[in-house]
N, CA, C and O atoms as a printed pandas DataFrame, in Angstrom:
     atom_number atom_name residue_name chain_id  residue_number  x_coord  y_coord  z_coord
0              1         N          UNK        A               1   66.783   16.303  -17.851
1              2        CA          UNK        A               1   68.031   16.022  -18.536
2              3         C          UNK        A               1   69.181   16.575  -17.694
3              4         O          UNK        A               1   69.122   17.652  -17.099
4              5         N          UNK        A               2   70.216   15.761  -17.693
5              6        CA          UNK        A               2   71.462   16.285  -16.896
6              7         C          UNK        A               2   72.599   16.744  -17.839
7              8         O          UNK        A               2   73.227   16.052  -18.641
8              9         N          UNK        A               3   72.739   18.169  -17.548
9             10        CA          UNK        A               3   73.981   18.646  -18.534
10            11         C          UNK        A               3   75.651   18.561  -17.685
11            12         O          UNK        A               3   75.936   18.680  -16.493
12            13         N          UNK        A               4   76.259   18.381  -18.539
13            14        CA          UNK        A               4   77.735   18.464  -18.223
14            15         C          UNK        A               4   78.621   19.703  -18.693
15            16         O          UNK        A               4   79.162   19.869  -19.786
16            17         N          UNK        A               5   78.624   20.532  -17.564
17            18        CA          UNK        A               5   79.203   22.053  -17.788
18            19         C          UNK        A               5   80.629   22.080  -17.832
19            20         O          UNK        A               5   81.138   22.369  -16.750
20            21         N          UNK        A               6   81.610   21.808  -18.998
21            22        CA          UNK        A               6   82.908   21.867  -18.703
22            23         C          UNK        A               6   83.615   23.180  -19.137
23            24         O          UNK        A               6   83.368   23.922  -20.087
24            25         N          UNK        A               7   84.651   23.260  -18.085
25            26        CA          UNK        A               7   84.843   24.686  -18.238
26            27         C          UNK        A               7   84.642   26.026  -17.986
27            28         O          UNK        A               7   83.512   26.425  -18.266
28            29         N          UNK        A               8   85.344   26.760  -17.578
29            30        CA          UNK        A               8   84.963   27.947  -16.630
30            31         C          UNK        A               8   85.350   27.521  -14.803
31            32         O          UNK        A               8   84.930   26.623  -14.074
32            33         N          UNK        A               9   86.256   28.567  -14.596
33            34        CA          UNK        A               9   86.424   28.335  -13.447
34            35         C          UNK        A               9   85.172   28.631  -11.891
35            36         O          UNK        A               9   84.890   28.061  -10.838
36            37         N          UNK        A              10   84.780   29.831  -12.626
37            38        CA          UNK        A              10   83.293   30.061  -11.832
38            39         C          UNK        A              10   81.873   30.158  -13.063
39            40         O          UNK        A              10   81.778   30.596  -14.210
40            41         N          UNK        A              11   80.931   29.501  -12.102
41            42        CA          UNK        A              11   79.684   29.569  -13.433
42            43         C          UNK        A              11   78.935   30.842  -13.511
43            44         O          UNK        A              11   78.396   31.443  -14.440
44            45         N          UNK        A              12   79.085   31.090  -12.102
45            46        CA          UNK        A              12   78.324   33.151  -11.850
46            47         C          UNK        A              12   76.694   32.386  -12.339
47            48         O          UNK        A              12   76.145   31.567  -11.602
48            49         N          UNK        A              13   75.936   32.943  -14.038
49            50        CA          UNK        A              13   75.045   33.045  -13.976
50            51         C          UNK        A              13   74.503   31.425  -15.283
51            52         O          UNK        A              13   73.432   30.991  -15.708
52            53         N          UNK        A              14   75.798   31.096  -15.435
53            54        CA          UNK        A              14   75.730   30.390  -16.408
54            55         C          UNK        A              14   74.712   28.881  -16.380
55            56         O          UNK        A              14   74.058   28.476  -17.342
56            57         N          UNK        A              15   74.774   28.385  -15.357
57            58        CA          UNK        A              15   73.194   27.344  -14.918
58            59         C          UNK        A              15   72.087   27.707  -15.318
59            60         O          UNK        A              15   71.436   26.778  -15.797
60            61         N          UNK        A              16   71.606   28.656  -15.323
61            62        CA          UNK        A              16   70.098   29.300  -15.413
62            63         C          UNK        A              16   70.175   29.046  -16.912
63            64         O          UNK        A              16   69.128   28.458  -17.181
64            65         N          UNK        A              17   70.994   29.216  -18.173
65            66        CA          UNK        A              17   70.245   29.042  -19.370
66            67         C          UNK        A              17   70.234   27.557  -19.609
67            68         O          UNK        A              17   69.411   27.475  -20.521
68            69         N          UNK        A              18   70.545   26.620  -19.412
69            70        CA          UNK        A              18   70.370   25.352  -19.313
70            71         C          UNK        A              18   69.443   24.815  -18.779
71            72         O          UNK        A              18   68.868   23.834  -19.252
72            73         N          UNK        A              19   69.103   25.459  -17.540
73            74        CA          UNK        A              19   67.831   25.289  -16.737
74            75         C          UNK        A              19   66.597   25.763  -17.416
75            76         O          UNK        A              19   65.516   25.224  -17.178
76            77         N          UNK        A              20   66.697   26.595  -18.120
77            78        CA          UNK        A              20   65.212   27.404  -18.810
78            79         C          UNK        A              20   65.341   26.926  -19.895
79            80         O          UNK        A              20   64.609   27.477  -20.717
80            81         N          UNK        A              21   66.183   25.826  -20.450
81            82        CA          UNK        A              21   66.227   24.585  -21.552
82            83         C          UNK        A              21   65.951   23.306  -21.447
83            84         O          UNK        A              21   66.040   22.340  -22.204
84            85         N          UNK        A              22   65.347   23.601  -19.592
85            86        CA          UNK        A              22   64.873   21.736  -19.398
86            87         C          UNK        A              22   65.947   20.902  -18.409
87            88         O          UNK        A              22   65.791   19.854  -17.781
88            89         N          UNK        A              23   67.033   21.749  -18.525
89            90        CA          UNK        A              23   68.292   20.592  -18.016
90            91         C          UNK        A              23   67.705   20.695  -16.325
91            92         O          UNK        A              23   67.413   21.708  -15.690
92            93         N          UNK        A              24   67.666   19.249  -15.898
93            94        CA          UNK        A              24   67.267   19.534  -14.295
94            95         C          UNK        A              24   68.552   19.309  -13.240
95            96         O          UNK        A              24   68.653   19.567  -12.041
96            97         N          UNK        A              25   69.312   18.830  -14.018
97            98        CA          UNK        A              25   70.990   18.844  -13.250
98            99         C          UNK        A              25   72.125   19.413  -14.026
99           100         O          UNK        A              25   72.467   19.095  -15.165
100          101         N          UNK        A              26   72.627   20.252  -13.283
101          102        CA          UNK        A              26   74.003   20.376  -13.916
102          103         C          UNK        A              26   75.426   19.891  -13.230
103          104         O          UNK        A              26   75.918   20.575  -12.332
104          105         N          UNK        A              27   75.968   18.868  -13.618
105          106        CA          UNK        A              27   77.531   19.088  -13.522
106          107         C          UNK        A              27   78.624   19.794  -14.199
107          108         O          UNK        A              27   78.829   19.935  -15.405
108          109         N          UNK        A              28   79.412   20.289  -12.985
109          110        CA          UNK        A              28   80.568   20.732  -13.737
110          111         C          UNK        A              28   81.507   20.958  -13.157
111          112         O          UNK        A              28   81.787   21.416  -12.049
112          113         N          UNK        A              29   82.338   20.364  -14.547
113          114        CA          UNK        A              29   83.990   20.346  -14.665
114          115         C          UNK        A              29   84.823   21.650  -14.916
115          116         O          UNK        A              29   84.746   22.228  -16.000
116          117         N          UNK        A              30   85.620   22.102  -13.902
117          118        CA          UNK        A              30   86.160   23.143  -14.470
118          119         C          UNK        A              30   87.291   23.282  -15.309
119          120         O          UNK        A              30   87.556   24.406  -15.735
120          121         N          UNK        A              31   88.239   21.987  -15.716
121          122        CA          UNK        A              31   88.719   21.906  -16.833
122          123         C          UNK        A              31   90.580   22.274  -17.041
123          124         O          UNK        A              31   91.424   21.998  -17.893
124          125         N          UNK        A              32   90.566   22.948  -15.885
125          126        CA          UNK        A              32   91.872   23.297  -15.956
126          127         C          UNK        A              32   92.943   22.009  -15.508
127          128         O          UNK        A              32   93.889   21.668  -16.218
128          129         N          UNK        A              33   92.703   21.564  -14.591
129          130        CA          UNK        A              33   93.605   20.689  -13.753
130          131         C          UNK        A              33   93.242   19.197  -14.238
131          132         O          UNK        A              33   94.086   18.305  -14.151
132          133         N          UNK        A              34   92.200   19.007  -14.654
133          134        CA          UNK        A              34   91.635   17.648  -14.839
134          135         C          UNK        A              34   92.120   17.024  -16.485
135          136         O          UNK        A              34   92.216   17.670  -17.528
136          137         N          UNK        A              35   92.312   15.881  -16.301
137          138        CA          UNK        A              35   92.286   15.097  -17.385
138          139         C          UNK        A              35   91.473   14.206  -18.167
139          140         O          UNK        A              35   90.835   14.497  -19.178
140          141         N          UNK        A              36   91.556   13.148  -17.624
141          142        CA          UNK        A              36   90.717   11.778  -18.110
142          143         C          UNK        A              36   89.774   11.404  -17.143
143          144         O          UNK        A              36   89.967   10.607  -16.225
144          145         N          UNK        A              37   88.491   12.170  -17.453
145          146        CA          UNK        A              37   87.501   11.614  -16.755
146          147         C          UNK        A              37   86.393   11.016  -17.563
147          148         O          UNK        A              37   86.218   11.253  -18.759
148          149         N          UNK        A              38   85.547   10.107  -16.717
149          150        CA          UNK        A              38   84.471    9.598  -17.425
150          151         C          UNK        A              38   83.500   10.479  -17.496
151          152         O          UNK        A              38   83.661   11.531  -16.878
152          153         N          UNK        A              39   82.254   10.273  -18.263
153          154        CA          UNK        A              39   80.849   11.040  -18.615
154          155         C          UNK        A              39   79.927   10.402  -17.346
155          156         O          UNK        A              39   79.981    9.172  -17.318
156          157         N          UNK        A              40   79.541   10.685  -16.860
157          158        CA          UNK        A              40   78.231    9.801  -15.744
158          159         C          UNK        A              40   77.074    9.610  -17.149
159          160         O          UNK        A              40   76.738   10.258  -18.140
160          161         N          UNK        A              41   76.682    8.019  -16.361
161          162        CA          UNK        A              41   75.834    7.605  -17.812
162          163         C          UNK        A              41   74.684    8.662  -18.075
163          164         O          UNK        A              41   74.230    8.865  -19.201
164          165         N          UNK        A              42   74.239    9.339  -16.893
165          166        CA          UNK        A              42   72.931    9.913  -16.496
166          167         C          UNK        A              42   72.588   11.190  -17.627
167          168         O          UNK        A              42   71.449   11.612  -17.825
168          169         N          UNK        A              43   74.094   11.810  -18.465
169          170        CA          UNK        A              43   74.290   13.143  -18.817
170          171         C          UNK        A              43   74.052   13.022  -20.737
171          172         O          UNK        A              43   74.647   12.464  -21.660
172          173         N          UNK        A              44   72.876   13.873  -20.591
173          174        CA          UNK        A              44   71.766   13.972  -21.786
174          175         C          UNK        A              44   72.731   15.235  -22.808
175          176         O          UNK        A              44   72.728   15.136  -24.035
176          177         N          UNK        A              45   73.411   16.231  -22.177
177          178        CA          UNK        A              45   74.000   17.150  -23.458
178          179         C          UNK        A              45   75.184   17.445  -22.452
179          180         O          UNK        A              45   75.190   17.266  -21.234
180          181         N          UNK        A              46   76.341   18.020  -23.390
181          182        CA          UNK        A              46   77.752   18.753  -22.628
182          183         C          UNK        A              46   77.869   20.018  -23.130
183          184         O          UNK        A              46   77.930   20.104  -24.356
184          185         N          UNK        A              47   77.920   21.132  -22.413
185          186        CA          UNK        A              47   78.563   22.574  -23.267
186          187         C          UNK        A              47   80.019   22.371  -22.737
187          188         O          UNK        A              47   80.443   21.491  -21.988
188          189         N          UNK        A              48   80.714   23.484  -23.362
189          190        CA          UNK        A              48   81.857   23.215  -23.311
190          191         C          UNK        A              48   82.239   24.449  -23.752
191          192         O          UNK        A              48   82.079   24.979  -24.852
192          193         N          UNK        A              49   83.210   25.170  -21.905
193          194        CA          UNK        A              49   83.178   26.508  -22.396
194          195         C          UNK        A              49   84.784   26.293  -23.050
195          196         O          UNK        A              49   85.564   25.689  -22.314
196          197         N          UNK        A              50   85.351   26.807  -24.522
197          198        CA          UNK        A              50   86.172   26.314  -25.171
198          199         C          UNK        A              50   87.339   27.568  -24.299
199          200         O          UNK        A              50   88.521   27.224  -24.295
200          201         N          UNK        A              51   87.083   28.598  -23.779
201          202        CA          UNK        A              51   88.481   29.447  -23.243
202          203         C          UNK        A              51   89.042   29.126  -22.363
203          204         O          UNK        A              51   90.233   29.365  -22.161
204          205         N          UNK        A              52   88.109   28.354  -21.464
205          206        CA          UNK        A              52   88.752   27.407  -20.146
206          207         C          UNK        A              52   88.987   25.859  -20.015
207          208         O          UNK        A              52   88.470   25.190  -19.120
208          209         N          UNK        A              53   89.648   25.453  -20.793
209          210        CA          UNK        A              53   89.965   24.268  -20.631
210          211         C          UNK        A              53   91.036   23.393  -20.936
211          212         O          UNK        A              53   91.400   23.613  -22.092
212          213         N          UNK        A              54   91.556   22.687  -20.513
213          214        CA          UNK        A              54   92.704   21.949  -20.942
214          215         C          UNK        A              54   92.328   20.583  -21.754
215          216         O          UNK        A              54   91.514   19.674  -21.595
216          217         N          UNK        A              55   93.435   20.937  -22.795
217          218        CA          UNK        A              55   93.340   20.059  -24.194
218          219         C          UNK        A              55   92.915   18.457  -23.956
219          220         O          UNK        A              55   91.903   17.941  -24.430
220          221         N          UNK        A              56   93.890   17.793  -23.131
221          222        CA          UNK        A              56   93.509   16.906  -22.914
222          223         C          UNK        A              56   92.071   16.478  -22.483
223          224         O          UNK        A              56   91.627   15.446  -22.987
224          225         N          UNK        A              57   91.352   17.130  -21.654
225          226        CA          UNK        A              57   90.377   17.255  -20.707
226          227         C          UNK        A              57   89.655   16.970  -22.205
227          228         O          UNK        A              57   89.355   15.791  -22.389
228          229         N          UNK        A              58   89.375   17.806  -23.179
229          230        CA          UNK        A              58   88.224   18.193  -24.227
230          231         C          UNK        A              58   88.249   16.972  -25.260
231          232         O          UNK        A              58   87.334   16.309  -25.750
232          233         N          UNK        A              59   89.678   16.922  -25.412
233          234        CA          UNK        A              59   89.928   15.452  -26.168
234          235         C          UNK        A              59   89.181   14.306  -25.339
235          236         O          UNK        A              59   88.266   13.680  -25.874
236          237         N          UNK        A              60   89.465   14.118  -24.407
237          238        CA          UNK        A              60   88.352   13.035  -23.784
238          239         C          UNK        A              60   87.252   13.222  -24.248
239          240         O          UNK        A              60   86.656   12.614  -25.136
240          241         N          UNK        A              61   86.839   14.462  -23.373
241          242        CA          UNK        A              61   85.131   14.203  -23.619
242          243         C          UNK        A              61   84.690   14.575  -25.281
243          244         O          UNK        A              61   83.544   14.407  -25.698
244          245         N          UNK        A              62   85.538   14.972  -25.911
245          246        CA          UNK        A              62   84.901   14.869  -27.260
246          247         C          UNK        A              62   84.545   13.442  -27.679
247          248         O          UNK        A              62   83.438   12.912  -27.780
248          249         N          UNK        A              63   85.924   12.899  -27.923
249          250        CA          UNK        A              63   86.062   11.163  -27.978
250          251         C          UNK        A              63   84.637   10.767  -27.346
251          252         O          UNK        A              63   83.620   10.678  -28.034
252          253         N          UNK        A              64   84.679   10.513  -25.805
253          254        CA          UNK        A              64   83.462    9.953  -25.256
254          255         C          UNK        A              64   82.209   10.605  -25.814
255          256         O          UNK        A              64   81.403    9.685  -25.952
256          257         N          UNK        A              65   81.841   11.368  -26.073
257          258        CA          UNK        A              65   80.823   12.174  -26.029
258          259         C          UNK        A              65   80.273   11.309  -27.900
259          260         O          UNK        A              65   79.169   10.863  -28.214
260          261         N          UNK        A              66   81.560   11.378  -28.739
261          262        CA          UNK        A              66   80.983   11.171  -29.750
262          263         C          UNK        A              66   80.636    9.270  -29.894
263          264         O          UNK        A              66   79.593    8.825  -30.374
264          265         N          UNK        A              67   81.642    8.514  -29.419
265          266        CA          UNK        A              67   80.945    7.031  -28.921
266          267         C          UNK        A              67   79.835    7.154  -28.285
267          268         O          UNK        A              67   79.065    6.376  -28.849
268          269         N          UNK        A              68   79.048    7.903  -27.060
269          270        CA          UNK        A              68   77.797    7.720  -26.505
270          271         C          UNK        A              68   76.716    9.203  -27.688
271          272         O          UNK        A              68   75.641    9.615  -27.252
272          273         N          UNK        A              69   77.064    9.532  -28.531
273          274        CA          UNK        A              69   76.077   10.533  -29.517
274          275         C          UNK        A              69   75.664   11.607  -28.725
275          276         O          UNK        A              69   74.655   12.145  -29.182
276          277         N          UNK        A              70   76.106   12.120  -27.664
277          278        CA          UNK        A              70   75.583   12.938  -26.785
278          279         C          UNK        A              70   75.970   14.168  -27.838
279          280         O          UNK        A              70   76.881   14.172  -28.667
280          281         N          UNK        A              71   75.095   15.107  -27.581
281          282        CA          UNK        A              71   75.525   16.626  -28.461
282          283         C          UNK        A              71   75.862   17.338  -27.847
283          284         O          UNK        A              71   75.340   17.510  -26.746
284          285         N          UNK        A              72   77.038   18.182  -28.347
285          286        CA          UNK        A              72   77.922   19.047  -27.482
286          287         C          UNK        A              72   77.616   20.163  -28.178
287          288         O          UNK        A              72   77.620   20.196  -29.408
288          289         N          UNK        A              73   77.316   21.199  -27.393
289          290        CA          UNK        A              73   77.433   23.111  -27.643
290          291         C          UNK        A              73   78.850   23.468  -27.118
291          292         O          UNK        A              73   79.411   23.069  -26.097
292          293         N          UNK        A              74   79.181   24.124  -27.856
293          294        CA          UNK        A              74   81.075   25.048  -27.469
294          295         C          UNK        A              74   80.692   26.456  -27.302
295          296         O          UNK        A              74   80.192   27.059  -28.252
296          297         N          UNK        A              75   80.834   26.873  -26.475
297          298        CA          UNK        A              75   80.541   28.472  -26.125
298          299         C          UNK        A              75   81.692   28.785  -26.166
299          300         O          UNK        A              75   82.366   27.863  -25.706
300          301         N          UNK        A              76   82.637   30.087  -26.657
301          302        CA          UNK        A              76   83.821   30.800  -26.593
302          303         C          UNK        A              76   83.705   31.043  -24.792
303          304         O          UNK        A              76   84.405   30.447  -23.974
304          305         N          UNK        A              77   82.826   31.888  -24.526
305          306        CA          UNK        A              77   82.703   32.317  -22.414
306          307         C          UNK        A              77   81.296   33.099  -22.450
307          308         O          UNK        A              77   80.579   33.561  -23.338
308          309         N          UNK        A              78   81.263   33.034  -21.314
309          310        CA          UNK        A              78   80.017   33.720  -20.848
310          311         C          UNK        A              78   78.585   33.474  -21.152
311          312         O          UNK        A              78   78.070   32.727  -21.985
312          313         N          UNK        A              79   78.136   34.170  -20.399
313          314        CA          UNK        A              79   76.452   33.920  -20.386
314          315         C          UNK        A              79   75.785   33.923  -21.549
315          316         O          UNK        A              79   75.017   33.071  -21.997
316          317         N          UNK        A              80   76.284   35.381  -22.199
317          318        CA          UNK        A              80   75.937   35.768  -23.913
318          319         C          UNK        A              80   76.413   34.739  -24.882
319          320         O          UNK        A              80   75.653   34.125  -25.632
320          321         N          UNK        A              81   77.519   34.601  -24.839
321          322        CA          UNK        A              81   77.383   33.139  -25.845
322          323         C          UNK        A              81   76.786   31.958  -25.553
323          324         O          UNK        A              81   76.230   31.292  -26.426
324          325         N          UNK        A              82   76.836   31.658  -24.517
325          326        CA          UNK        A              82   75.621   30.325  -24.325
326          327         C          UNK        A              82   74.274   30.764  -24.069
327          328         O          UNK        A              82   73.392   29.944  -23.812
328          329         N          UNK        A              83   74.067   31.933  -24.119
329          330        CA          UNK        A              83   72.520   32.172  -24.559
330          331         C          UNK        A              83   72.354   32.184  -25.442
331          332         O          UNK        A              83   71.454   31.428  -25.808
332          333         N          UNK        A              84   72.988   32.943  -26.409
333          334        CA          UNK        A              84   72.962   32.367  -28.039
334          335         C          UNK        A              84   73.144   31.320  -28.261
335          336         O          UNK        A              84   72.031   30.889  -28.562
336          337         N          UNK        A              85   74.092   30.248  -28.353
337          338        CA          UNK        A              85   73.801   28.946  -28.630
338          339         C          UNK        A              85   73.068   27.928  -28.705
339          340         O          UNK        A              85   73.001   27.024  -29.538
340          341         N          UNK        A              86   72.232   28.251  -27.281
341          342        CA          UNK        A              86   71.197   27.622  -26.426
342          343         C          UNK        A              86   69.912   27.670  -27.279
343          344         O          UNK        A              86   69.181   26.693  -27.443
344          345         N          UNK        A              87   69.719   28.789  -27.763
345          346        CA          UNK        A              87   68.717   29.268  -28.367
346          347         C          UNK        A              87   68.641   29.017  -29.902
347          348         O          UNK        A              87   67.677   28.888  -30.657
348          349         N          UNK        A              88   69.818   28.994  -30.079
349          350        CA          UNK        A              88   70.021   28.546  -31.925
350          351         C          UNK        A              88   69.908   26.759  -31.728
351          352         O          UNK        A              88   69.335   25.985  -32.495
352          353         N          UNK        A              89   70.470   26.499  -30.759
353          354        CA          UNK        A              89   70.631   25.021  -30.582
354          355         C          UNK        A              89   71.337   24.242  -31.190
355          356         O          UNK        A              89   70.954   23.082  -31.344
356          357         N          UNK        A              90   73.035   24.849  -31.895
357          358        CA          UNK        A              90   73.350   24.998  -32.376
358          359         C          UNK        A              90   74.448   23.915  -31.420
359          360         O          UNK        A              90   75.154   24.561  -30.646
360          361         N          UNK        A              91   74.675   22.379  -31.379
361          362        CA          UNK        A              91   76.183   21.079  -31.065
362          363         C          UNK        A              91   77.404   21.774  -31.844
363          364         O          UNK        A              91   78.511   21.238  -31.860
């Protein structure tokens, strides 16, 4: 499965819990500068780190995300909240 990491300017350790969830690709958007981009058809879930990102940017991919049913996790930052999430499995 290919995840779509938006948000966060550096990922540091943040790949690895996605990876030990199956995901075998990650992209990612870092959210600040970007606007209107598309989803690549290929991308099975999106997290979405919610402290780094610009409004517009999230409004897209929410929109898209909810036309293609893809499930989105929102992490506040860091490793610890998307390890918790990950694990609750908690869109």
């Amino acid at each position: 499965m290919t995840v779509l990491l938006v948000g966060a300017d550096r990922l540091g350790n943040m790949p690895r819990e996605p990876e030990e969830h199956g995901a075998t690709e990650i992209i990612h958007w870092s959210g600040r500068k970007e606007r209107n981009r598309n989803i690549p058809r290929h991308v099975g879930m999106i997290l979405v780190v919610h402290d780094y990102i610009n409004h517009a940017l999230i409004s897209s991919v929410k929109g898209q995300a909810k036309s293609r049913r893809l499930p989105i996790i929102y992490v506040k930052r860091g490793v610890a909240d998307l390890k918790q999430a990950m694990a609750n499995g908690r869109p």
